[in-house]
C-alpha positions in Angstrom: -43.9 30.2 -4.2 -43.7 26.9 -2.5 -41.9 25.3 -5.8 -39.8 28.3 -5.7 -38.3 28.2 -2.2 -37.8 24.2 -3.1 -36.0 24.7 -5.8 -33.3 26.9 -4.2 -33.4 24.7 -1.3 -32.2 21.9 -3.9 -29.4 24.0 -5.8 -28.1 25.1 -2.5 -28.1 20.8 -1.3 -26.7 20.8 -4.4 -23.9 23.5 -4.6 -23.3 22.1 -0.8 -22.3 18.4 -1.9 -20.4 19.4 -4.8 -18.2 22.0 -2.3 -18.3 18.8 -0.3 -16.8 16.0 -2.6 -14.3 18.4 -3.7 -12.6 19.2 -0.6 -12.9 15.1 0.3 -10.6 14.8 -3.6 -8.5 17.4 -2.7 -7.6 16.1 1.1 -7.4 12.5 -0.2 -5.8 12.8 -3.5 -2.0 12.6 -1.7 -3.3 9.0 0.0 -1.3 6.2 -1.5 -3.3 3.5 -3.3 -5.8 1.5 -0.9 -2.9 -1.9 -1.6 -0.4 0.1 0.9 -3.4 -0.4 3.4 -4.3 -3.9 2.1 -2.1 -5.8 -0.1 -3.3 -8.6 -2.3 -3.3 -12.0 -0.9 -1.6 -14.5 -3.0 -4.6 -16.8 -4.4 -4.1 -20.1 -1.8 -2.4 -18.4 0.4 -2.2 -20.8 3.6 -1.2 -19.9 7.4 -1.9 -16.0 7.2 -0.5 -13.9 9.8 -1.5 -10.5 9.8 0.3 -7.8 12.4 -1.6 -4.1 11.7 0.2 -1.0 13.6 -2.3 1.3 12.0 -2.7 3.3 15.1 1.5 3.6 16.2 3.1 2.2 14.0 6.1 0.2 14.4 9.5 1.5 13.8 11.9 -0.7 11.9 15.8 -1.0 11.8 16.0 1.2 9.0 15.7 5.0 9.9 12.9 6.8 10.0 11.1 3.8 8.2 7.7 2.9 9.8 6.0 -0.3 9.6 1.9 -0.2 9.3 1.1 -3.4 8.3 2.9 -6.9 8.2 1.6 -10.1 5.8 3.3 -13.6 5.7 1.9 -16.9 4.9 3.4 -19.6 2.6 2.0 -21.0 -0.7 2.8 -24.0 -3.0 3.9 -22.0 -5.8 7.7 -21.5 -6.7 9.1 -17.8 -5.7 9.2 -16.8 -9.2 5.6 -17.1 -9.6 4.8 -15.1 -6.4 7.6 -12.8 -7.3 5.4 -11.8 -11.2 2.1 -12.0 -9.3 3.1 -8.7 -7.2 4.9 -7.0 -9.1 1.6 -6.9 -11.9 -0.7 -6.5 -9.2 1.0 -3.5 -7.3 1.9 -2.0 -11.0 -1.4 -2.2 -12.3 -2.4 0.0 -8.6 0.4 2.7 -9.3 3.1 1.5 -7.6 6.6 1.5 -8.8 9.8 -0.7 -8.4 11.5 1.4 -5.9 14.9 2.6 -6.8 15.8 3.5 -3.1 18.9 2.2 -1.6 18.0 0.0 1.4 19.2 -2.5 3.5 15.9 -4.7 3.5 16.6 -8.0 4.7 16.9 -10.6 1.4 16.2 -14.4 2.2 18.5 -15.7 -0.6 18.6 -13.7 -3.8 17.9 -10.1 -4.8 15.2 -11.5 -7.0 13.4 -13.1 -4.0 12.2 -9.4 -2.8 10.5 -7.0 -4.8 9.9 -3.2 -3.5 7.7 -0.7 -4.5 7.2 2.9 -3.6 4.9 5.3 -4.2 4.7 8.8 -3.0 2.7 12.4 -3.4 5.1 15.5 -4.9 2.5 17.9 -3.5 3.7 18.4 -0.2 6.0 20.1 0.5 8.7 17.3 2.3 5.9 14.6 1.0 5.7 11.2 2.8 6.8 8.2 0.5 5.0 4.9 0.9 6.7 1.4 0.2 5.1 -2.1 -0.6 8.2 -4.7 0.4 7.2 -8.6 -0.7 9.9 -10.7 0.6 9.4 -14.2 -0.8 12.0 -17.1 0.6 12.0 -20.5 -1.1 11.4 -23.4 1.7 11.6 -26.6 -0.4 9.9 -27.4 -3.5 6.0 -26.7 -3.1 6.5 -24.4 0.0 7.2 -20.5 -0.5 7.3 -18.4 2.4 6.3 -14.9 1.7 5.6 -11.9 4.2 4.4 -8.3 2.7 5.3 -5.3 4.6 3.6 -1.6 4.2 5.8 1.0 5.3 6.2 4.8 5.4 8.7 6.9 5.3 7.0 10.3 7.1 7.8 13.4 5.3 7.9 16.3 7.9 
């Protein structure tokens, strides 16, 4: 009898959890990747300045656009390096070269900024997330870059 009353004690833990780690999937399969949270630092990166808003966030110039999280710190490598680095990285985490139109500040060329977005198509006005890496030559040997995570809220 003992064994008995274990064993249902057990599939019931066990129907429980499983009830359990499916509604955590399903509430946290519209998140964005874990890199709109924490981009990838630049291997060498030097002078890192991190700015979180994670409990307000900031708003920007551009409506409705919300900052969460600013990086910038300057490496030795020319743009174009820093420019391929992110845009493998933040591919390779499902992010995509966002074809919005925006008016995102550009140090010198449009191939010194690279943005990515990425956004859930199950709700029903769904937020969309963007990865902005805006990478401004100083001299050669000094690269100023500064990564910004933004949303822009679906309502």
């Amino acid at each position: 009898m003992p064994r008995r009353i274990l064993a249902i004690a057990l599939s019931i833990l066990g129907i429980v959890a499983f009830c359990a780690i499916g509604v955590y999937a399903f509430l946290h399969r519209f998140d964005p990747p874990g890199s709109w949270e924490n981009p990838p630092l630049y291997p060498g990166a030097e002078n890192v300045t991190v700015q979180d808003y994670a409990d307000s966030y900031k708003p920007t110039g551009e409506t409705n656009f919300l900052l969460r999280r600013s990086v910038s710190f300057s490496v030795s490598d020319p743009p174009n390096k820093v420019w391929v680095f992110y845009k493998n990285a933040l591919s390779q985490d499902r992010w995509e070269v966002s074809t919005w139109s925006r008016s995102v500040p550009i140090p010198e060329l449009p191939d010194d900024m690279l943005s990515v977005e990425w956004f859930s198509s199950a709700a029903r006005s769904p937020s969309i997330y963007f990865i902005d890496v805006i990478i401004d030559f100083v001299a050669p040997g000094s690269t100023n870059v500064e990564i910004r995570s933004l949303i822009y809220p679906g309502y």
